[in-house]
N, C-alpha and C positions, 0 to 999 in steps of 0.2 A: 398545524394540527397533525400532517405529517409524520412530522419529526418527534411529536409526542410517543403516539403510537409505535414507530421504529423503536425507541428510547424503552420505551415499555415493556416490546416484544424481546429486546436484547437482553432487557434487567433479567424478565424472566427467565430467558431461555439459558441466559451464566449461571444464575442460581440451581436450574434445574441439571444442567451437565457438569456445576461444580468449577467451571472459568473462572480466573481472578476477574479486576477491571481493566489490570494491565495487558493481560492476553488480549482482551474483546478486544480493546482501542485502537493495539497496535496492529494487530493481526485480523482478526477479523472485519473492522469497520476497512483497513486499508485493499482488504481481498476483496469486498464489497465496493468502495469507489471505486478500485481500479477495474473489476467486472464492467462495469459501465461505458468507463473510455475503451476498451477494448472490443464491448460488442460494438462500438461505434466505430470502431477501425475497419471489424469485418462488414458491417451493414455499407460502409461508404466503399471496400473494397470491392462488393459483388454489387457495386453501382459504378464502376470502374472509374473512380476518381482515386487514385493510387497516390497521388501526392498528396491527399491530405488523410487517409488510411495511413498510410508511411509515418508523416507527422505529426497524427495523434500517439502510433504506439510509441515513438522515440521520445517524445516529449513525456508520456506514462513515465517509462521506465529510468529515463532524465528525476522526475521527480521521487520515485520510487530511491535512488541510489544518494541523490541528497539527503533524504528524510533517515534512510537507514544509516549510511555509514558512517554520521555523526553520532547516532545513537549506539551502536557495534562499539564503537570508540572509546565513548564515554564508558559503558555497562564494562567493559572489557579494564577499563581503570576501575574500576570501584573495586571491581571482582577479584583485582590482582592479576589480570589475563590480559595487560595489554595485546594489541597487534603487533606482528613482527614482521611487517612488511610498510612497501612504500604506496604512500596511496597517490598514486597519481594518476587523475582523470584528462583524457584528454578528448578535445572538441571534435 
């Protein structure tokens, strides 16, 4: 029921600022979950559990750079704009 309601509030609120579907989804819902894991980094930091503050936010932004820079990639081929560099992630 939730999820309706968000659903709702988002259809609306694109319509009314004029957002594609593609902005909302990628951008704003992903600014929106990652809010979450992040207050929970600071909530668990000023409870002084640091190791697991620490390894929510690396794990965020672990997925944040997954998610993107396969999509960067791709968009960047379609457009004619490959990237000109090496992507190499390391552990």
């Amino acid at each position: 029921m939730v999820s309706e309601i968000l659903v709702g509030s988002v259809e609306k609120t694109s319509k009314e600022f004029g957002f594609g579907e593609m902005f909302v989804g990628t951008i704003i819902v992903g600014i929106v979950g990652n809010a979450a894991e992040h207050s929970s980094a600071i909530v668990l930091a000023r409870k002084r559990k640091m190791d697991l503050s620490i390894g929510i936010a690396a794990r965020s932004g672990t997925q944040i750079a997954l998610f993107v820079m396969p999509i960067l990639v791709l968009v960047g081929i379609v457009l004619g704009q490959p990237l000109h560099c090496n992507l190499h992630f390391t552990s």
